[in-house]
N, C-alpha and C positions, 0 to 999 in steps of 0.2 A: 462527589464522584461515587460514593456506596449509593446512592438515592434517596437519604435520608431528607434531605429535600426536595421536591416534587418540583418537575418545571413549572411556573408559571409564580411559585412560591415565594414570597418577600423576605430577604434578609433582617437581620436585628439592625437599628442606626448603627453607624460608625459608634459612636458616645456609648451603646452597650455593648457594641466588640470589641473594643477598646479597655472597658471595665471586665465583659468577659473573661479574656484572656491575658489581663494586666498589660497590656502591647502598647505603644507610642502610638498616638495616631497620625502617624508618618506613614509605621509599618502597616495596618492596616488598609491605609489608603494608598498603599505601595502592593498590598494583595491584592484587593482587590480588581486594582488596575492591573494584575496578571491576570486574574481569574477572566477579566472581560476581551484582555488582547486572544488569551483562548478560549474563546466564544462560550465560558459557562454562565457568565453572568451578562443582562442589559441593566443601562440605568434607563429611568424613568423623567423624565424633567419634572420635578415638582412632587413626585409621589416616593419616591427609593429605590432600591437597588431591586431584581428580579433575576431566579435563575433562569435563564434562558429555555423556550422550549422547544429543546432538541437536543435527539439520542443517539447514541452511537453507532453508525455504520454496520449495522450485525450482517458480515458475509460470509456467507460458505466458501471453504476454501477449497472452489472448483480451481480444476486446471486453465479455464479460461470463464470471463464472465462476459456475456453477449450485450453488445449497446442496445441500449432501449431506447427511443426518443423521449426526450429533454429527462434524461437520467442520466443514464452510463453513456458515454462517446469518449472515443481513443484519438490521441493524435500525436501524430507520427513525425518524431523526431531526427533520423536518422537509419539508414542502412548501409553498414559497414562490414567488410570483413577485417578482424584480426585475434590478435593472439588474447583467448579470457582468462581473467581470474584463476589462481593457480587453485582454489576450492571449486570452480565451475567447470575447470578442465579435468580435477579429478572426477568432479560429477559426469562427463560428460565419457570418458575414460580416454581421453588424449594423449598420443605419444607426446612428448615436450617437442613445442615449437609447433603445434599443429595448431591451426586458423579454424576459425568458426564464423559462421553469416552472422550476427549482430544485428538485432531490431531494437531501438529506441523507441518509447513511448511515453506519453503523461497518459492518465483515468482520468477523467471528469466524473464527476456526481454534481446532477444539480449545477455546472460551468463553473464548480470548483474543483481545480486540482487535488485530487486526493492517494494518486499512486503513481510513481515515476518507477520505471522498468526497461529493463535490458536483457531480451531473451536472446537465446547463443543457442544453435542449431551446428551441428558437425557439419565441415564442408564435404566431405563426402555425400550428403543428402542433399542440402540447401543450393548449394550452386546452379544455377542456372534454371533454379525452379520459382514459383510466386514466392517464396520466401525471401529469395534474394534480390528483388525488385522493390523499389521504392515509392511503392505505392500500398496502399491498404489493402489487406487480403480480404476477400467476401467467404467468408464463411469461419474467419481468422487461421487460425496456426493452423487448429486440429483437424479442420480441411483439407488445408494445403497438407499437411502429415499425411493421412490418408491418403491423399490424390497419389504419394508419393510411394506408398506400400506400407507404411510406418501408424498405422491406428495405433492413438495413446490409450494407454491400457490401464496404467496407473503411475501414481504418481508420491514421491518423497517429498516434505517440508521440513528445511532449517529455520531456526526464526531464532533471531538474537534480536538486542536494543541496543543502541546505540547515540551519541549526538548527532545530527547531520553533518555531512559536508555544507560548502557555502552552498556550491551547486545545486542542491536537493532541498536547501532551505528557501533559495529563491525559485526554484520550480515549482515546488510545492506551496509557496506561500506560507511559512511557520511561522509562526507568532515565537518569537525571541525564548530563548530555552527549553522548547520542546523536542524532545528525542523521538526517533524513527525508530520503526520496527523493519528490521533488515529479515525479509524470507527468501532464502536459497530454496528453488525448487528444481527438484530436475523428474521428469517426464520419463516414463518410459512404454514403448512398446512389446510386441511381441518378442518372448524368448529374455525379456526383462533386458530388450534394449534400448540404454539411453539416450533419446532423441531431441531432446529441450531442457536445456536451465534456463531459470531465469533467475535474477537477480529483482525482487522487489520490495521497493521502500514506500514506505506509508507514515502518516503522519501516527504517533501513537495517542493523539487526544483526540482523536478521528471514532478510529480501528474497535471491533470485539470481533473475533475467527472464529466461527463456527463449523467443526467438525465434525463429521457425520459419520459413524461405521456399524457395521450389523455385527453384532456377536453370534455366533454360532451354538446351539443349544448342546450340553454336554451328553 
């Protein structure tokens, strides 16, 4: 995980990991077999163990990321109205008991699930607009925002870690003991109005966040 080994690079036998790190070699071949259920390591038949070659997911953490073909594609789990999250309702600044449009999604990369998400729009904007239809928006949210009068302007990130739920472990497809990275984002437009949270979960053996900002010369 530091890169000290290079993908493509061969492990020591079991017999020297074993001796390396004084371990049973139960334990070892009990790691191992984590290390491969989350995709760091292949075996080879006949040759050994290989760290696997492939890196981390490095994304910018735009307010939305546009499908590509046979890359990024969205699919569309549900659209609901109801009462969110009582950190998504402060996000969004909700009297108590106020309803928000709800869209459900998985991310693909590659036609694997890599991000399950639940963005919440104020019913005051969302209602009756593409955001509340059940169908995939063409140009996503920040279109429909716009169309709406609402250009996203800028945007907040919470990011904690967390276990999954089962829900998120079978969505996502996690390899047994892997924790998610939970990002609260909430969106705002002009006058620093909040017009989008989202709730999103990603796998954390996936994930690197790539932050972007311009300092200002003194």
């Amino acid at each position: 995980m530091r890169g000290d080994l290079a993908p493509g690079a061969q492990l020591p036998s079991t017999s020297q990991l074993v001796a390396r790190y004084s371990a049973a070699n139960a334990t070892i071949q009990h790691a191992l077999k984590s290390l491969k259920d989350e995709g760091f390591l292949d075996s080879r038949v006949g040759k050994g163990v290989y760290v696997r070659d492939r890196q981390p997911l490095v994304v910018d953490a735009a307010a939305y990321i546009a499908p590509e073909p046979d890359r990024y594609r969205y699919q569309l789990l549900d659209v609901t109205t109801a009462a969110p999250p009582a950190d998504v309702a402060a996000g969004l600044r909700l009297v108590p008991g106020a309803t928000a449009v709800v869209r459900t999604r998985v991310l693909f990369h590659d036609d694997q699930p890599v991000e399950l998400s639940a963005s919440y729009y104020p019913a005051d904007i969302a209602v009756g607009s593409r955001l509340a239809k059940t169908a995939k928006i063409r140009g996503g949210a920040p279109e429909a925002l716009a169309e709406l009068g609402y250009p996203q302007r800028t945007f907040v990130d919470r990011i904690s870690a967390r276990p999954p739920t089962v829900e998120e472990a079978e969505a996502l497809d996690l390899p047994d003991g892997t924790p998610v990275m939970r990002q609260l984002r909430v969106v705002y437009s002009d006058n620093e109005r909040p017009v989008e949270a989202s709730v999103l979960i990603k796998g954390a053996h996936l994930y690197e966040l790539l932050y972007r900002q311009s300092v200002a010369g003194e």
